[in-house]
VOTIKOL-611098 format. One record per residue (C-alpha): x, y, z negated; residue number from 1; residue in one letter. Coordinates in steps of 0.5 Angstrom, whole numbers, plus 500, padded with zeros to 3 digits. Layout:
@xx=X yy=Y zz=Z kolnu=NUM sepa=A
...
END
This chain:
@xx=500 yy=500 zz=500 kolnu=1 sepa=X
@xx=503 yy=506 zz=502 kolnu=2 sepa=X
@xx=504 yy=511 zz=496 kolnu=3 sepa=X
@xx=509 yy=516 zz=497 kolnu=4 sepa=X
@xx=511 yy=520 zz=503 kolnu=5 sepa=X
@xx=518 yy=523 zz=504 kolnu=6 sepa=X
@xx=520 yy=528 zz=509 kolnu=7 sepa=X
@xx=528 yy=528 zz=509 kolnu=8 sepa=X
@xx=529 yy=534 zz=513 kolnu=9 sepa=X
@xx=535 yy=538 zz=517 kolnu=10 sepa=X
@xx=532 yy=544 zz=518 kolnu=11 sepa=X
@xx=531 yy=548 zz=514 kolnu=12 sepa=X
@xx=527 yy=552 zz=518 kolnu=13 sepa=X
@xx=521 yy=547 zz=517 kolnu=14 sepa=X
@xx=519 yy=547 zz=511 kolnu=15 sepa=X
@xx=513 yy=553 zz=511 kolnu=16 sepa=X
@xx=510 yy=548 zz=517 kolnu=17 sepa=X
@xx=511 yy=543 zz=511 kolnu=18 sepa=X
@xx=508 yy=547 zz=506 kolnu=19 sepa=X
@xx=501 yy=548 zz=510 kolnu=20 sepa=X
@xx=501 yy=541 zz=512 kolnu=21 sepa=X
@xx=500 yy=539 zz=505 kolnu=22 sepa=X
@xx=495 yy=545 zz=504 kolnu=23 sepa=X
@xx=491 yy=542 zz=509 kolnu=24 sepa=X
@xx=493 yy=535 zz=507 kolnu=25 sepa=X
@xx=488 yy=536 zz=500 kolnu=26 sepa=X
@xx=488 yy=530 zz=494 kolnu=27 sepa=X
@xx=493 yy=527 zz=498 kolnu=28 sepa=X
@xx=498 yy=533 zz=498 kolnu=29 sepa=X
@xx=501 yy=530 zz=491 kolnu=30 sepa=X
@xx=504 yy=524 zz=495 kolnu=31 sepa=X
@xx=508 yy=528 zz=500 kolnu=32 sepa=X
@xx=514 yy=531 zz=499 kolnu=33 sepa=X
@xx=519 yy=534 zz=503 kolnu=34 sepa=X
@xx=527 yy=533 zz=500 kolnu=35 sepa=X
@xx=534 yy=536 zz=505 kolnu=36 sepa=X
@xx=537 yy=531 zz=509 kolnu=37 sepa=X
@xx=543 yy=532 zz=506 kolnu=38 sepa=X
@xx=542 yy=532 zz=500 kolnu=39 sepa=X
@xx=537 yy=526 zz=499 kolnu=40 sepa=X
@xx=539 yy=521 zz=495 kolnu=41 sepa=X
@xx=534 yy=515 zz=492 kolnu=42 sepa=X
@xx=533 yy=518 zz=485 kolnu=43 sepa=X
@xx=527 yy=520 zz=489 kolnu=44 sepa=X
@xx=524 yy=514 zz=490 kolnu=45 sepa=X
@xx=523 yy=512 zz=483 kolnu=46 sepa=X
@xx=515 yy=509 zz=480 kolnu=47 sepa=X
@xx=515 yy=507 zz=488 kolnu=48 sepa=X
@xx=518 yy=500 zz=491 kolnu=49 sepa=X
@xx=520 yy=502 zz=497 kolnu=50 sepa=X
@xx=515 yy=498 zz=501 kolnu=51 sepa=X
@xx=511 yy=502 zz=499 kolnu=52 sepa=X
@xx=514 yy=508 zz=501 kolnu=53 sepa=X
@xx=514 yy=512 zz=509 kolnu=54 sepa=X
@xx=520 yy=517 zz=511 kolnu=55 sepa=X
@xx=519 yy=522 zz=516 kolnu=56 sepa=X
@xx=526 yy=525 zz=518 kolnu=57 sepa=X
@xx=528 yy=531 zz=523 kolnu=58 sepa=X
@xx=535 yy=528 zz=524 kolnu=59 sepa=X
@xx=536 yy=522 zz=528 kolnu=60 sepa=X
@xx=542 yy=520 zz=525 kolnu=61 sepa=X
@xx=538 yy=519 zz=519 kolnu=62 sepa=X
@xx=533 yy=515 zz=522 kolnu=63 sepa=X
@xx=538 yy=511 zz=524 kolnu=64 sepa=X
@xx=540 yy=510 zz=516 kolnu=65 sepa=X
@xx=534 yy=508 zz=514 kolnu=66 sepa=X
@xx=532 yy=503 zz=519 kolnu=67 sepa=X
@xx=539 yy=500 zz=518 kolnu=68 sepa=X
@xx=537 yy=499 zz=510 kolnu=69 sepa=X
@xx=530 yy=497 zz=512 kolnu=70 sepa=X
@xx=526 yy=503 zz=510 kolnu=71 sepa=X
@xx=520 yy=505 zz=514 kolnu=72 sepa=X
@xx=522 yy=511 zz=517 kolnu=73 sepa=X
@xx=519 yy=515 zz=523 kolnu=74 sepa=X
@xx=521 yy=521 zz=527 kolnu=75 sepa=X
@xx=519 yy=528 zz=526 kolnu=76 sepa=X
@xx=520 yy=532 zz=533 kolnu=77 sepa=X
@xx=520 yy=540 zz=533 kolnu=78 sepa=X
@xx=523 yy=545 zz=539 kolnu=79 sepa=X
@xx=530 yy=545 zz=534 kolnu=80 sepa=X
@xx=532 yy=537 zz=535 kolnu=81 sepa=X
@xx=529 yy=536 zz=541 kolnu=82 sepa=X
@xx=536 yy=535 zz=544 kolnu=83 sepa=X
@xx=537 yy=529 zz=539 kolnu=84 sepa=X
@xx=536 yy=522 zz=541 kolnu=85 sepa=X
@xx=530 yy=518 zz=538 kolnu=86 sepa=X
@xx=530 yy=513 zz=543 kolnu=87 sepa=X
@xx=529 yy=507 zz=537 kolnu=88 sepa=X
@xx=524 yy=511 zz=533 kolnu=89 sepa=X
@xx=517 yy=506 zz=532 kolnu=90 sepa=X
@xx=513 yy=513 zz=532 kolnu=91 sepa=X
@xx=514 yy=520 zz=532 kolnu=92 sepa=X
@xx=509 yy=528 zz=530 kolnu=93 sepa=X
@xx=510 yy=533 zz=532 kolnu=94 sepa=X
@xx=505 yy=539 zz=531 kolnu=95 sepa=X
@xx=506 yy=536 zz=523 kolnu=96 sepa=X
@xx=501 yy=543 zz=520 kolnu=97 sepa=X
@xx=495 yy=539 zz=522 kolnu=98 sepa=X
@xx=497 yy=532 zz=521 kolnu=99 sepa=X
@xx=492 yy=528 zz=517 kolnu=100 sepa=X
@xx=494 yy=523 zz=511 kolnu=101 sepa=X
@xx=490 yy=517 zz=515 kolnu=102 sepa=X
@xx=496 yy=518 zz=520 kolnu=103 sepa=X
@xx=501 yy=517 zz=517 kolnu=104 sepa=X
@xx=498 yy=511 zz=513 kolnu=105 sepa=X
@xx=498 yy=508 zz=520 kolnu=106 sepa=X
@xx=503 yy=508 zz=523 kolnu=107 sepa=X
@xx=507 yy=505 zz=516 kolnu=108 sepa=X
@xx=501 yy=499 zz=516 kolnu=109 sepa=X
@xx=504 yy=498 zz=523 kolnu=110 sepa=X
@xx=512 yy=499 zz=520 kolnu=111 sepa=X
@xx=510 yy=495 zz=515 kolnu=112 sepa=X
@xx=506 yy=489 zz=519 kolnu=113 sepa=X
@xx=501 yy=490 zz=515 kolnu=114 sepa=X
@xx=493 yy=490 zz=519 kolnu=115 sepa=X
@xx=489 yy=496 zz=519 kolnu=116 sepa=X
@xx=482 yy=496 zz=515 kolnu=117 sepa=X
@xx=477 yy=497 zz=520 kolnu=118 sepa=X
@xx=470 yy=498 zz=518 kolnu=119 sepa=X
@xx=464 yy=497 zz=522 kolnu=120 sepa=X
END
């Protein structure tokens, strides 16, 4: 089940894009945040196994590190990194200020292998 989101984000310039998206996130907002690439580091995953987390990154090297350590991990695409090459990434957002927690839930059930809840 997911839990936490953890956006790992290089630049910088995306963090009021990241704070909107949480606004309009609502009650889930308290399950999202958003850290420096470069300064992350595991203490941020505690009270969660990391099954149960999804990352969102900037940084194609850094989605790299986590697919290698076998974390869920997609990418985040902005007109700063367009140049970089996500070639390996499952999925990626753009347009995050409107992104929508039941997105996000997706595409980890689908990292994880785990079916989707379908109601009819």
């Amino acid at each position: 089940m997911l839990k936490k989101v953890i956006f790992l984000i290089v630049d910088r310039e995306q963090g009021a894009v990241l704070e909107k998206m949480k606004k309009n996130m609502g009650m889930e907002a308290e399950r999202v945040f958003y850290e420096d690439a470069d300064d992350w580091r595991e203490d941020g995953m505690e009270g969660c196994a990391k099954e149960d987390i999804l990352f969102v990154t900037d940084s194609s090297v850094m989605l790299s590190e986590l697919r290698q350590r076998g974390d869920y991990g997609i990418a985040f695409l902005h007109d700063h990194n367009r140049q970089e090459n996500f070639s390996g990434a499952a999925y990626a957002v753009t347009d995050i200020e409107d992104l929508e927690w039941e997105s996000l839930e997706k595409a980890y059930l689908r990292l994880a292998g785990k079916p989707w809840t379908i109601l009819l």
